[in-house]
N, C-alpha and C positions, 0 to 999 in steps of 0.2 A: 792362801799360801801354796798351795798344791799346783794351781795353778801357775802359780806365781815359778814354780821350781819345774815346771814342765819346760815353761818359756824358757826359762834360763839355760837348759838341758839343750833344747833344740838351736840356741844362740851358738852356744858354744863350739856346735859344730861346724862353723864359720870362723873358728882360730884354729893358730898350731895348735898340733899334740900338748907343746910343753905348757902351752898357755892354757890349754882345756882342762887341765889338771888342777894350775891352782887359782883359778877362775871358779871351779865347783866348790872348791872349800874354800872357797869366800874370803882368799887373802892375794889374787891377783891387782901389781900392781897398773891396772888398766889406764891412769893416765902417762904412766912408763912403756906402756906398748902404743901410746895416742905416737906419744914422741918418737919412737922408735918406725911406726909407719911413716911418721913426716918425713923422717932421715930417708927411708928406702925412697919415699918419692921425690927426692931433692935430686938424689941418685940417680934413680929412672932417667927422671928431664937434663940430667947431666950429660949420662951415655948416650940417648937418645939425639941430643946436638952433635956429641961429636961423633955415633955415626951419621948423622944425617952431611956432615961435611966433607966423610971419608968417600960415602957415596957418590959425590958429585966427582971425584976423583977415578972412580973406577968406568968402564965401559957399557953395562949394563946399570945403568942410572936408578931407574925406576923400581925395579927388579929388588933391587937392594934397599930403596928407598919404603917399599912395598912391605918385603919382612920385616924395616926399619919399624915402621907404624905396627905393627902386627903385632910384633914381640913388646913394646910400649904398652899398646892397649893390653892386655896377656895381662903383662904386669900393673898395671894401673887398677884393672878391673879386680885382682886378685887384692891390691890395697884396699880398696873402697868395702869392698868385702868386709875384711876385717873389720876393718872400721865404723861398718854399719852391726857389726856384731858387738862391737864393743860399746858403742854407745846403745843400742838394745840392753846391756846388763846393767849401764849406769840407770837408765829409767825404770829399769824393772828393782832393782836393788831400791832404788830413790821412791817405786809407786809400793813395795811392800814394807818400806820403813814406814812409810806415812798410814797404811792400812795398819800396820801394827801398833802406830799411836792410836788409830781412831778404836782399834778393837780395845785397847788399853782403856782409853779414854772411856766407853760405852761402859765397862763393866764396874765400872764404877761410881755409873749412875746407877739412880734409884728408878725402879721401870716407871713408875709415873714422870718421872722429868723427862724422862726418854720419848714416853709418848706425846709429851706437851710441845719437844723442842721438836721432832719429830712435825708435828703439826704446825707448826711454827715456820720450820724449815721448806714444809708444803705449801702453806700461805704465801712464805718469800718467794718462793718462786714464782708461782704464778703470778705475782704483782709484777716481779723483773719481768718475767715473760711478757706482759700486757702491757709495760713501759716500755719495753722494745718493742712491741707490737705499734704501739700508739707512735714511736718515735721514728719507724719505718712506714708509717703511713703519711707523716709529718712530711719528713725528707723526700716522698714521692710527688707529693703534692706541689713542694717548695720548688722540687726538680723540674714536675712540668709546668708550673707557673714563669721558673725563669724561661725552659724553652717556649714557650710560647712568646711571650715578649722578645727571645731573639730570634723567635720567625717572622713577628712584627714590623721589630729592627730591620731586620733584614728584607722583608718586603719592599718597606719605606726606601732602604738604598737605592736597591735595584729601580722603585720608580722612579727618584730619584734621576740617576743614572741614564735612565733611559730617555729621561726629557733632556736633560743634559746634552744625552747624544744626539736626539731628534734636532734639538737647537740649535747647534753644533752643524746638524746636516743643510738644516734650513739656511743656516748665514754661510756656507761653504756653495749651496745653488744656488744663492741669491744673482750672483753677476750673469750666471747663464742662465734664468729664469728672467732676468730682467732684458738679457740681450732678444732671447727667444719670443718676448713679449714686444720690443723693439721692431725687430725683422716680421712678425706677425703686423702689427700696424701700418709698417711701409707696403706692404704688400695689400693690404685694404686698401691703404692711400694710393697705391698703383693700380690696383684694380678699377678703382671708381673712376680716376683717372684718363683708365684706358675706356669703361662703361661711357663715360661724360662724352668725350672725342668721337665716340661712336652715336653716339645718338644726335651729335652736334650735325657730323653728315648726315646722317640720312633726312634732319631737319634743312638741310638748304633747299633751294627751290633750285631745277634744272635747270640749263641754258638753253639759248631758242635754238629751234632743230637748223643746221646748215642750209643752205641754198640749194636747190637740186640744180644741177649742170645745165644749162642751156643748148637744146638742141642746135647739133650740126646745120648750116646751109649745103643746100643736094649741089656738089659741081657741076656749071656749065657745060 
């Protein structure tokens, strides 16, 4: 509880004066200042559009635009503030009720029950602890069981895929693979062609050699 009242002490000093007051004597109405921060911030985002439109009207745009956001955030920050102070005493108010049931509750056992349920309370634990242990080892496994199967999957596509396109490329070069193999043939069939014609001459036999000239008679 000491503690509990230290917290509360040091919360406080994150509201107004008036609200720090009857905040510590423990009759602040706190969802009354929940409501009274919403209003200021409905406010805020109110004033802050309609400077944001007066600014576009003036000459120095940004300038204005600049303090616009400035003094917003200012105030926004100083909301949330509160805010977070406020909801700080509801938990703290909310975790020493519930400690003062439990100290209530305790002193009214008999110290042997205390230490039975006590040991009881330690056993439970650990079992929960050991079923979320076990049940986080489960869910790890289960985890990489599926990724593996979808790296599998996904193996499988991509080969897939990849025949796919290879096939794809194959019936796409077919006509110039076929023509290439074409113009390859004619060109053996002309070569040989042209081989054959060649060796056909040099197979002929020559012709008889000419006549040599008949010599001149000497004139008279």
């Amino acid at each position: 509880m000491k503690k509990f009242a230290l917290a509360l002490l040091m919360t406080l000093a994150s509201l107004p004066l008036w609200a720090q007051s009857n905040a510590a004597a423990g009759n602040a109405d706190l969802e009354g200042e929940k409501r009274r921060l919403s209003t200021e911030r409905e406010a805020i985002e109110k004033r802050f559009v309609e400077e944001r439109a007066a600014c576009y009207k003036k000459f120095a745009v940004e300038d204005c635009l600049r303090e616009s956001r400035s003094r917003r955030r200012t105030e926004t920050d100083n909301i949330k503030r509160q805010e977070t102070a406020i909801n700080d005493i509801l938990r703290q108010r909310s975790g020493a009720a519930e400690l003062q049931k439990l100290d209530q509750k305790a002193g009214t056992q008999r110290p042997q029950d205390s230490r039975e349920k006590q040991e009881q309370s330690i056993q439970g634990q650990k079992e929960r602890e050991q079923r979320a242990a076990d049940h986080a080892t489960s869910r790890a496994a289960t985890a990489a069981e599926a990724a593996e199967r979808e790296r599998q999957f996904q193996s499988k596509q991509q080969a897939h895929a990849d025949e796919q396109a290879k096939a794809a490329q194959r019936q796409a070069e077919a006509p110039t693979a076929a023509k290439r193999f074409e113009d390859k043939q004619k060109r053996a069939e002309a070569h040989r062609a042209s081989r054959e014609r060649q060796n056909a001459n040099r197979s002929k036999p020559r012709g008889a050699p000419l006549p040599a000239p008949a010599a001149s008679s000497p004139t008279p």
